[in-house]
N, C-alpha and C positions, 0 to 999 in steps of 0.2 A: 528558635534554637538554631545556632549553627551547626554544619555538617561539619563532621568529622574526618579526621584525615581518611585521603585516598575516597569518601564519598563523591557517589554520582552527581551531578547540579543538577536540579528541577527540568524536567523534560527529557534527560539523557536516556540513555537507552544502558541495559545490563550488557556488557559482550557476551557472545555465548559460551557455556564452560565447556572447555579443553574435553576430551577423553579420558579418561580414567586411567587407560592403557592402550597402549599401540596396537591392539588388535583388530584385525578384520573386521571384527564383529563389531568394537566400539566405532569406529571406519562409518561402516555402516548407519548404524544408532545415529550415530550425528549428521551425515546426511539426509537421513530420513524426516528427521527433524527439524534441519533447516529447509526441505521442500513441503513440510507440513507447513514451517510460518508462510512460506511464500504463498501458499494458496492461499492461507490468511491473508496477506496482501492484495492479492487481485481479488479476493472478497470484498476486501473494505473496496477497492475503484469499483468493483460491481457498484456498491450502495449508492457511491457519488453519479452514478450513472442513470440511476432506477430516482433515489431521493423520495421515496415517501416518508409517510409518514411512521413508519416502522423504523425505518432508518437514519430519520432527524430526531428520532429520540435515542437510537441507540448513539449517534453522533454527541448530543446533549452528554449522556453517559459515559462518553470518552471510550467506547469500544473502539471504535476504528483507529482509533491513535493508537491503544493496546495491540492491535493488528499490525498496526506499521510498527511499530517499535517493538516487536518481536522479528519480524522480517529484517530490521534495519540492523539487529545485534548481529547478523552473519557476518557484514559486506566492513568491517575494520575500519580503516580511515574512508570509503566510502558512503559510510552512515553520514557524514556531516551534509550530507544532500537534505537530509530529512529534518536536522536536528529545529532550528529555528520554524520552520512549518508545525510541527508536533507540540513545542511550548507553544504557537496560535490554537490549537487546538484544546491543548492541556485550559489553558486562558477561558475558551470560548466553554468547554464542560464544567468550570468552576463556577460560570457565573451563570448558569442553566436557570438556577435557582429563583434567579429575579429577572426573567424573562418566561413568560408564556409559553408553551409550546406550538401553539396556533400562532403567535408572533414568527418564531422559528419556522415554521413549516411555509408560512404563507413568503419569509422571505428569502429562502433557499427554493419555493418551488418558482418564485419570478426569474430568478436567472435561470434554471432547470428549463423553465420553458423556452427563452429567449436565444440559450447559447450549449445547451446540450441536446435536448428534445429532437432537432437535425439530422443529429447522428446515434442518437439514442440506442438503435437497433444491434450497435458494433455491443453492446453487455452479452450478447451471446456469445460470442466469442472471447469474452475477458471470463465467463463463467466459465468456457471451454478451456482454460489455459487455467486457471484453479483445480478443477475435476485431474485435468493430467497432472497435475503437480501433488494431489493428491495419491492418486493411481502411483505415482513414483516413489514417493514416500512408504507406500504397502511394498513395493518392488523391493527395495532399499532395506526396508525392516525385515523382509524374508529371506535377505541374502543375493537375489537376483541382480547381479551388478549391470548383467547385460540388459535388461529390461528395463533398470533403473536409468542407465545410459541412451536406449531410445528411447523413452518416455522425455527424455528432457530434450532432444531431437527435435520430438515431435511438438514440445510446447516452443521451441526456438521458430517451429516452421509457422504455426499458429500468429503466433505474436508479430513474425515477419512478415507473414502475407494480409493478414488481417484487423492489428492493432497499429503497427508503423503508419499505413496509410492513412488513420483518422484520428487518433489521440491524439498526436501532435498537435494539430490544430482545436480541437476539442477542449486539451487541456490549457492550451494557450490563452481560449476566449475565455475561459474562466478566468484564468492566472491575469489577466488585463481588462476584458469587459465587464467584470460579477459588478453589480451594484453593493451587493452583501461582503466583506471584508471575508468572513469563512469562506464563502464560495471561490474567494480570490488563492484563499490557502486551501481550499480542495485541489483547486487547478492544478498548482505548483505540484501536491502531491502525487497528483495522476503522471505528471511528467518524470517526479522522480523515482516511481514505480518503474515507467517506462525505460529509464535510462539505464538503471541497475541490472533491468533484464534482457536489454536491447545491445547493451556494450555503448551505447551513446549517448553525450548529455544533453538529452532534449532541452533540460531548464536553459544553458550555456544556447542551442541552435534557436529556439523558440522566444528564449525571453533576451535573449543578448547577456544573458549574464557569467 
């Protein structure tokens, strides 16, 4: 069946809806909620980081794309970062079906071991910049503009001192060394988590694109 006029295309993403009314309050409410998807976001890079097998089936299941493409409705014409990684994605959860899961697992955890396992350790820190975006979100929703404002401070400083230095490369030896095609399109997404929340485009510095 075709789509309908003004319909999203397979893989797009909803933008997020407007405010209701110009209040404070609504102000609020929608920040809140676009720091809730974000921690969503560096939820899903947690998982590409960790890759068990918890997280190669909820991958199967197409959550972590649900993840990004609620983070991706914030950022306007900057969503097109994500959009063709997401249909890889969307692709890869369709065809779950008629692939094993111990297929899946054994060959997302060969590159895991190969070209993440290195740096492995830095998910503590990608979990840390989730919890505070989280924390900002409660700020946000309570009305607290100024707490709302250094929480996201302190995830800028996080991500500067701690994600800048290793993702970059992290996500690059995915995005060009994965044996596994998915792993090749996790990398990319790591980078474009990275770039959205860093102010730069790692894909464009890392992959040349």
């Amino acid at each position: 069946m075709s789509a309908g006029p003004g319909a999203q295309p397979a893989g797009a993403w909803e933008p997020a809806p407007g405010p209701v009314d110009d209040s404070v309050s609504a102000f609020t409410a929608q920040v809140a909620q676009a720091s809730r998807d974000r921690a969503g976001s560096w939820d899903a890079v947690a998982e590409v980081l960790t890759m068990d097998e918890e997280a190669v089936a909820r991958l199967r299941a197409g959550d972590q794309a649900a993840l990004w493409r609620a983070g991706a409705r914030w950022l306007g014409d900057d969503a097109q970062i994500f959009v063709g990684d997401l249909l890889n994605l969307d692709v890869y959860a369709r065809g779950a079906e008629r692939r094993g899961l111990d297929a899946d697992v054994a060959a997302l955890a060969r590159d895991h071991a190969t070209l993440v396992a290195p740096d492995a350790a830095v998910v503590e820190h990608v979990r840390r910049v989730a919890d505070l975006c989280r924390e900002e979100a409660d700020a946000w929703a309570r009305g607290d503009l100024a707490g709302g404002k250094a929480l996201r401070a302190r995830e800028r400083e996080v991500i500067d001192a701690h994600l800048v230095p290793v993702l970059p490369a992290l996500g690059g030896r995915l995005a060009q060394g994965a044996e596994a095609k998915i792993s090749r399109t996790l990398g990319r997404l790591v980078l474009a988590v990275l770039s959205v929340e860093s102010g730069k485009d790692y894909q464009r510095a890392v992959l040349g694109e």
